[in-house]
C-alpha atoms as one frame of an Amber mdcrd trajectory, in Angstrom:
protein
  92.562 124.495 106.614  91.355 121.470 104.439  90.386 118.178 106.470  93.092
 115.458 107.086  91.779 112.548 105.876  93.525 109.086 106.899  93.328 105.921
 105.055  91.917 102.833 107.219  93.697 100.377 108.431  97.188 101.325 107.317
 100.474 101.283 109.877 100.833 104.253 112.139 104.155 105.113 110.570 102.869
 104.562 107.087 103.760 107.359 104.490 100.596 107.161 103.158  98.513 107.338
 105.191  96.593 110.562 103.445  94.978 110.741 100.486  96.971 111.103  97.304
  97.788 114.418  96.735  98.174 114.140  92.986  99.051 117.658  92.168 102.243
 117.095  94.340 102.774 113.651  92.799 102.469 115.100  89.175 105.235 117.802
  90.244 107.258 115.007  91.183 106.524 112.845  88.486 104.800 115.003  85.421
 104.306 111.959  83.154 101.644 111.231  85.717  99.761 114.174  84.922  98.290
 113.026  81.657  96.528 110.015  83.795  94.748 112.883  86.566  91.343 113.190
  85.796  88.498 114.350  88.215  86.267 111.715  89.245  82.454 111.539  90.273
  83.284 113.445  93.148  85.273 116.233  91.378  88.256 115.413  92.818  91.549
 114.681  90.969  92.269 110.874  90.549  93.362 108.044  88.020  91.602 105.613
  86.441  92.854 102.961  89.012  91.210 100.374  86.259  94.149 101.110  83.954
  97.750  99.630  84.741  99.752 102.645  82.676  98.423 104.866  85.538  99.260
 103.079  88.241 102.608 102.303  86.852 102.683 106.114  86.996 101.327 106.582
  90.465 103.661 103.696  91.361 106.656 105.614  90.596 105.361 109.095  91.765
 104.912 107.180  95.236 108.170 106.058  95.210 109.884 109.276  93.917 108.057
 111.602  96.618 108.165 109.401  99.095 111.841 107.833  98.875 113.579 109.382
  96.581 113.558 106.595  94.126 113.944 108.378  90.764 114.311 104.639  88.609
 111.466 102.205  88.857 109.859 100.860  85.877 108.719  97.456  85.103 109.001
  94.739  81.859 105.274  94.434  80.396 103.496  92.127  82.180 105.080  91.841
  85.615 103.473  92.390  88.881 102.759  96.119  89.751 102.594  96.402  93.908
 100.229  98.617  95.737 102.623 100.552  97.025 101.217 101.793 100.644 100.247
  97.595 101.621 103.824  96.725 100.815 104.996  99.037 102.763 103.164  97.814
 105.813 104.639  94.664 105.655 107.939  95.958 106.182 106.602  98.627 109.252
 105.341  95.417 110.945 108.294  93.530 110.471 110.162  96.880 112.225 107.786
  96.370 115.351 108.921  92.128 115.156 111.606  93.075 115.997 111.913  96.576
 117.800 111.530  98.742 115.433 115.512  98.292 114.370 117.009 100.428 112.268
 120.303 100.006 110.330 122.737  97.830 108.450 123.323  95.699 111.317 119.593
  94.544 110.150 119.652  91.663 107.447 116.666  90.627 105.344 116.057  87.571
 103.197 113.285  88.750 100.787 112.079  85.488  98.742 110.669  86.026  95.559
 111.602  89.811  95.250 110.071  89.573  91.880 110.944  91.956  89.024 109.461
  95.122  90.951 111.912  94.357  93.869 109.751  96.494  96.416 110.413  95.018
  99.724 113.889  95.801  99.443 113.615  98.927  98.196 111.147 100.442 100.984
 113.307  98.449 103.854 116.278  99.902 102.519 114.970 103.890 102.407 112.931
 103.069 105.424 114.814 101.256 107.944 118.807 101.607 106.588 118.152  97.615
 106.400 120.373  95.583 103.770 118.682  93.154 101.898 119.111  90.096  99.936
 116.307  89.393  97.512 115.937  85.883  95.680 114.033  85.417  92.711 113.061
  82.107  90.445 112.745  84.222  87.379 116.383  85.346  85.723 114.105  88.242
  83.994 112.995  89.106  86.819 116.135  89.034  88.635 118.173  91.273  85.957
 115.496  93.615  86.111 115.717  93.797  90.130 119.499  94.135  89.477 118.763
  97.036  87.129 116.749  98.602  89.445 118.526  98.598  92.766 122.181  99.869
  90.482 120.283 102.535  88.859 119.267 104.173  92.421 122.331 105.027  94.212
 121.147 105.772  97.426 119.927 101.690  97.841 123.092 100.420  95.284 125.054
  99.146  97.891 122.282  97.916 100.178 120.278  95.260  98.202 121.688  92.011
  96.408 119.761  89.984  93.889 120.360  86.468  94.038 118.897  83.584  91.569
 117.037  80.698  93.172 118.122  77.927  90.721 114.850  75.283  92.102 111.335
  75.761  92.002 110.792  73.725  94.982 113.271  75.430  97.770 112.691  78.530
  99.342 116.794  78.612 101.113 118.460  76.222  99.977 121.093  77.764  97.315
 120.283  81.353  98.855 121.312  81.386 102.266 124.808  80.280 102.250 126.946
  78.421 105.515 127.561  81.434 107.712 124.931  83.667 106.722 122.904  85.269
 109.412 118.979  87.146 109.144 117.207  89.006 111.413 114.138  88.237 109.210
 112.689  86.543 106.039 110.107  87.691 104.525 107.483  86.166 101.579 104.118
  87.622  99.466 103.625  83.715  98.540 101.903  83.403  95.132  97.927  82.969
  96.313  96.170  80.643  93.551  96.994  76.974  93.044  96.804  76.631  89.041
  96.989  78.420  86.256  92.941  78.090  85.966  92.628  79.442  89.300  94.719
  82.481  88.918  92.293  82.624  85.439  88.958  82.138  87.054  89.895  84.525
  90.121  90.232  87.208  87.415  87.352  86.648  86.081  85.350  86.895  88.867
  86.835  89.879  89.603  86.071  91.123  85.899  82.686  90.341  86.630  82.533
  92.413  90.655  83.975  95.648  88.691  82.484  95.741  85.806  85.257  96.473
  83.659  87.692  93.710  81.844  90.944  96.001  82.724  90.528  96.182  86.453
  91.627  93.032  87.369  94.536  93.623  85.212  95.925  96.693  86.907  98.274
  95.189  88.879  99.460  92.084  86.446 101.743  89.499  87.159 103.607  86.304
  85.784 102.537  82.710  86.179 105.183  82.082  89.093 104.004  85.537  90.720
 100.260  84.323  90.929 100.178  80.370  91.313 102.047  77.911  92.089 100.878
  74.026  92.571  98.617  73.572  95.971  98.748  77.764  96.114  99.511  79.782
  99.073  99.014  76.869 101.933 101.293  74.707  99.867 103.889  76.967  99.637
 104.257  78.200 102.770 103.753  74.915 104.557 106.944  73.882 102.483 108.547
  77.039 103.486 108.048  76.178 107.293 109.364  72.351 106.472 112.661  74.026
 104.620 112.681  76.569 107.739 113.742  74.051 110.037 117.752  73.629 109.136
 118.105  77.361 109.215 116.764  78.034 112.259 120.206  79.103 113.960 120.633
  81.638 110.747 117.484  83.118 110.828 116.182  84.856 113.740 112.577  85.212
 112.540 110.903  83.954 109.549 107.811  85.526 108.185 105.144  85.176 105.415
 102.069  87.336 104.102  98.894  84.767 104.371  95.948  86.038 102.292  93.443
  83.595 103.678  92.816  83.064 107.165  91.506  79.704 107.002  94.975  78.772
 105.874  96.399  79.897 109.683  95.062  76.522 111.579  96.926  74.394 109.465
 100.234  76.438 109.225  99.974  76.315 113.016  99.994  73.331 113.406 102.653
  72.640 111.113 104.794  74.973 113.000 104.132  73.088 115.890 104.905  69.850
 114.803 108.291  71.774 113.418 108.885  72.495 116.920 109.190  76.425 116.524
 109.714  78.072 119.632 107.851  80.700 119.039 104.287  82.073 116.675 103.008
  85.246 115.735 100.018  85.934 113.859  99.935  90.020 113.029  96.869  91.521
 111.361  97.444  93.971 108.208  94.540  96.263 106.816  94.077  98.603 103.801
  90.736  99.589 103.760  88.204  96.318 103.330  91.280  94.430 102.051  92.519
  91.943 105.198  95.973  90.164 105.110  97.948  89.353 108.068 101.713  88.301
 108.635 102.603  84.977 109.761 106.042  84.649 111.891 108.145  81.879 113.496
 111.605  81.227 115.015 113.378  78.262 116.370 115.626  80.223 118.440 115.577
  80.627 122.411 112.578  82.693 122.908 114.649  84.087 125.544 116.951  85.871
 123.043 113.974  87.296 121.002
């Protein structure tokens, strides 16, 4: 019997946790199979350095894993790593004790066109989802997604944030209650950033395609004063929904970002903070979280 061999850092309950098994994905998913080659160490692998194969793997993932037969993407948008997505959702399951079912509501902002969160909550945890997105391309394309897989259809709603600036305000409407929010804030602060981050990337790899693997539109990658911007102003426009959210949560990319943000969630008088740690291999990311309500009901 071959060797198990586990993936660092990823959740216990992660579905992939083991190495790809890529004759099994290209059973699932045979357009995949023109994109398996064997690499340096004669094993059977993409070239992870070009972003038709990992759209492939992408949807082999999903189709093995879930059961998601329609996922695709318009040229250009973001293309998740699948297994560090997922993650985010597992942790948020452990927030809040490990809950499972449609009782569960999730505000997912900035779903983007690739609407992931919702889709891995939803064939996950049973967990109904609303997903808000700046983008109307983006949006339509969630929309096509989620209707074209029946087994989420009913679960996940797409909703169009109308202003750059608010996070809730024209999404969460009077009377509407969350067990969670949840937000992969765009990292970079300019458009020159985002540029210069790829190219220093370019440069680390070796190869001008790498970097490019994953894509993503200007709103998906930067937005003014980057990730510490954004969610500071998504802690500020936290505050009046405090009673309709129980916990609100964001990905943070940079840990010198979390001094700051905690002290802005102090001075927002949150009642309770919770930094949790993510891993996937060298990559680190953690989960910021927050509520306003009576720690006592938490």
């Amino acid at each position: 019997m071959s060797e198990v061999i586990l993936k660092s850092g990823l959740h216990p309950r992660s579905r992939f946790r083991q190495r790809y098994d890529f004759t099994a994905l290209a059973n699932v998913c045979p357009q995949l199979a023109a994109f398996v080659k064997l690499n340096a160490y004669e094993e059977p692998s993409i070239d992870y350095a070009d972003p038709k194969a990992v759209l492939k793997l992408n949807q082999a993932l999903l189709r093995s894993a879930y059961g998601l037969q329609a996922w695709d993407l318009p040229p250009g948008y973001l293309c998740p790593p699948i297994p560090g997505r997922s993650d985010y959702i597992h942790h948020l399951a452990d927030l809040i004790g490990t809950s499972q079912g449609s009782a569960v509501r999730v505000l997912d902002v900035g779903t983007g066109a690739n609407c992931i969160y919702p889709l891995i909550g939803a064939c996950e945890y049973s967990w109904r989802f609303v997903g808000s997105e700046i983008d109307p391309v983006a949006c339509q394309w969630a929309r096509k997604i989620v209707s074209s897989n029946p087994g989420v259809a009913g679960m996940i709603e797409c909703r169009l944030q109308k202003s750059r600036l608010q996070c809730f305000h024209g999404i969460i409407q009077p009377g509407e209650t969350f067990e969670l929010t949840m937000c992969n804030p765009p990292f970079h602060a300019s458009a020159a950033e985002a540029s210069a981050g790829t190219e220093r990337k370019n440069k680390n790899l070796g190869s001008r395609q790498r970097s490019l693997n994953f894509g993503g539109k200007a709103n998906e990658l930067w937005c003014d004063g980057g990730e510490l911007a954004f969610v500071k102003r998504m802690i500020t426009q936290s505050i009046p929904y405090g009673s309709q959210c129980r916990w609100f949560t964001s990905l943070v990319s940079k840990s010198a970002h979390l001094p700051m943000l905690e002290r802005g969630l102090h001075q927002a008088k949150a009642t309770a903070v919770k930094i949790i740690d993510m891993a996937q291999g060298q990559k680190k990311s953690r989960i910021l979280a927050w509520t306003f309500q009576p720690v006592a009901r938490l």
